[in-house]
N, C-alpha and C positions, 0 to 999 in steps of 0.2 A: 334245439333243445326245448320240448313242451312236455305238457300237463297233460296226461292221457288216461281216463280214470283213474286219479290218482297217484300213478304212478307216472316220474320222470323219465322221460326217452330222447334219445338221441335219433332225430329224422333228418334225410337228407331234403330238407324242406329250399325255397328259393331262397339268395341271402337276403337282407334287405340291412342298408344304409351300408352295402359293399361287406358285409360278414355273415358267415354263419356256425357256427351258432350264432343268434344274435339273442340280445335281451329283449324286443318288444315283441315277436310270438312267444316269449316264456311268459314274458305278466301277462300279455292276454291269454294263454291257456289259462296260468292259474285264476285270473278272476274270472272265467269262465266257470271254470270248476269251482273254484270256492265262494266266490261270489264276495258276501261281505266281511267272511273269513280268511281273505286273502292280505297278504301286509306286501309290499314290497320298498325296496330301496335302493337308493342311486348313489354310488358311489362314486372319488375321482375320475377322471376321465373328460378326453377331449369331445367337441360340438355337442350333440344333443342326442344318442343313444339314449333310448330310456324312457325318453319323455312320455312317448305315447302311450307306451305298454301302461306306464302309472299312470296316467290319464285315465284309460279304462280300467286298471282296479280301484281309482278313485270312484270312477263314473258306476262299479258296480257295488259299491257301498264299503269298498275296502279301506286300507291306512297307507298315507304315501309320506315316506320316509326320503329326506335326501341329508347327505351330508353337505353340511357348513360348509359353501365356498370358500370363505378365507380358510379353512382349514386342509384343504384339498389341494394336492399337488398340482393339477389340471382340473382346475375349476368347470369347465365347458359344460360336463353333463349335472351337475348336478345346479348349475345358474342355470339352467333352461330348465329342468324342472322345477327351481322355482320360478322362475317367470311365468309358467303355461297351466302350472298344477295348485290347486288349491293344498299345499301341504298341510299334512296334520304336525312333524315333526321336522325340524331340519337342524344340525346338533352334529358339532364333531366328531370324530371317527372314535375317540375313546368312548363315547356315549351311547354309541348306538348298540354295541351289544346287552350293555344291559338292558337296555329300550325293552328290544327283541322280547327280554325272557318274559319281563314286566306283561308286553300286552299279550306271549300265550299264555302267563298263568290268570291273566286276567279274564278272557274268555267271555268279551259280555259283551259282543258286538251285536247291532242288531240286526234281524232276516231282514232283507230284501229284495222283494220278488222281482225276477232282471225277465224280460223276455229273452229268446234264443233269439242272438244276434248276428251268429256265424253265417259265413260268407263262402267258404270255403269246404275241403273237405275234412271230415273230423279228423286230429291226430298230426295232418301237414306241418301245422303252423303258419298257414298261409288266411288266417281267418282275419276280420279287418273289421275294425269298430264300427258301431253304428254309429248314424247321423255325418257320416265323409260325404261329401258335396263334388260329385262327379260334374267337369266344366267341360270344355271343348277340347280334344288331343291338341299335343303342341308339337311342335314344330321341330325336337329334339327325341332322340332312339337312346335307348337302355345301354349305359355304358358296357353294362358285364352279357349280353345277347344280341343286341342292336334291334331289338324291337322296338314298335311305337309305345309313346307313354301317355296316361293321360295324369292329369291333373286332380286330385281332389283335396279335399280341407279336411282335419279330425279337431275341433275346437281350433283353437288358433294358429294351428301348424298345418302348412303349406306341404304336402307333398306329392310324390311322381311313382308311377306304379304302371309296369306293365304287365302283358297279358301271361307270361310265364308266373308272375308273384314276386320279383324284383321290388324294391321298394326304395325310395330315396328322400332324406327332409332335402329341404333347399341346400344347406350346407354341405351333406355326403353326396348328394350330387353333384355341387360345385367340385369339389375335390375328384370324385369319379371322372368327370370330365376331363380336369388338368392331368390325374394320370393317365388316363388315354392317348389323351391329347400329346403327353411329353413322350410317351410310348413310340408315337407312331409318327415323332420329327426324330427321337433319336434313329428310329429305323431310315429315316428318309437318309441323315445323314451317316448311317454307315452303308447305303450302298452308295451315296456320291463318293465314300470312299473307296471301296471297291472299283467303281468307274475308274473313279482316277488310275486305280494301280493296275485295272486292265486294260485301260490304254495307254500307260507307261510300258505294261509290256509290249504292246502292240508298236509300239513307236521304236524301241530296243532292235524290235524283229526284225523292222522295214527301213533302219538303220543306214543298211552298208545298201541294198539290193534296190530302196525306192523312198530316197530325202526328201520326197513331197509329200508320198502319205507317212510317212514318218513324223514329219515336222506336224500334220494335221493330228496325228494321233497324238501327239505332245501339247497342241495346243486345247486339246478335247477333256484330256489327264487334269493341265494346268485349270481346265474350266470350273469342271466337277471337284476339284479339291479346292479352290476359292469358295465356290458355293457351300461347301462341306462349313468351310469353317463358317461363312457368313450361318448359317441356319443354328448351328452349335453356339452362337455368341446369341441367337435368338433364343433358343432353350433357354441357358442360361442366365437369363434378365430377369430380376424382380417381375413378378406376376402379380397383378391386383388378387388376395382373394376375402370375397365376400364374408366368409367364416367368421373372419380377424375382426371387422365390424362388425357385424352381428352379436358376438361375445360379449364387446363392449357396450353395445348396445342393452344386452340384457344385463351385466353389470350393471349399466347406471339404471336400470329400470329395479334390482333386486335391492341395490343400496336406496334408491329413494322410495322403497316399500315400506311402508307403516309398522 
């Protein structure tokens, strides 16, 4: 979903932080387009969705609205845009629509001449702020294509982006990964189950006519279903993730804000 003169569209653009529609190609269209007449706001919500789009309509002379983390069901996105965003407002959910009406009948923002910063092609949604600090590719592929990623900065967010227009902060990538990741052991273990029950048949078969590969085809069955479950008790274990800290991190970083 972006800003295409003017008018809002729906493009089958790359996701980026695992969604599409996502929120950061809509505020960078629109402070593209609008430049210092662009508002935007960040509502509840988990990690950090958001951040950057507001970033650059901060960056292009706009108004960055977030909702009051204590007042937020899922604080996530709108603590990381304060953390990262120079807000102009940040104010409970009953407050922000009047906000809204306030600064369009207000009308008194000032021009600001932005150079053309686009990266991409116009309309995509795949355009990418200026001043991202491209590092060395890393060592890790695009959970949603499996291409290579590389690395770059947009102010003080960390993220991963490869050459389709995938995009990831640190945190949707972590999470991208674990789903993957759980994706592709619960497949493991359900062919060890499958093993198991096709050499249970296979041992059924060879039964009455041949007890030696019988008993091998049972002990093969027995193998692959031990493994099954071992792997499935692996799934299943507490997983560190990174997100969980990080939140609290910007927590105590937004509560010890001035």
């Amino acid at each position: 979903m972006v800003v295409v003169d003017g008018v809002l569209r729906l493009v089958r653009g790359p996701k980026e932080n695992c969604a599409r529609p996502a929120i950061d190609p809509l505020f960078r269209s629109v402070a593209d387009h609008y430049g210092p007449g662009a508002v935007g706001v960040i509502l509840t919500g988990r990690l950090n969705d958001g951040t950057l789009g507001l970033m650059e309509i901060k960056r292009r002379g706009g108004i960055a609205i977030a909702q009051d983390p204590k007042d937020a069901a899922y604080p996530g996105m709108p603590r990381s845009a304060a953390a990262h965003v120079s807000l102009d407002y940040c104010v409970p959910l009953s407050e922000i629509s009047e906000l809204l009406i306030k600064l369009v009948d207000r009308k008194d923002g000032k021009e600001v001449v932005m150079p053309n910063t686009s990266t991409g092609t116009k309309g995509t949604g795949t355009d990418v702020a200026d001043g991202r600090k491209f590092e060395r590719p890393v060592t890790v592929t695009c959970p949603d294509c499996g291409g290579a990623l590389n690395r770059f900065e947009v102010g003080s967010i960390v993220k991963f982006g490869c050459h389709i227009g995938h995009t990831y902060t640190a945190e949707t990538m972590a999470a991208a990964q674990f789903e993957e990741m759980e994706k592709v052991m619960r497949a493991a273990v359900r062919f060890l189950n499958e093993r198991a029950e096709f050499c249970l048949q296979m041992a059924d078969r060879d039964g009455a006519t041949d007890p030696d590969a019988s008993g091998e085809w049972l002990d093969a069955s027995k193998q692959a279903l031990d493994r099954a479950y071992k792997l499935r008790d692996l799934v299943e274990q507490d997983w560190l993730t990174p997100e969980t800290s990080k939140e609290s991190a910007l927590a105590n970083a937004v509560r010890d804000r001035p």
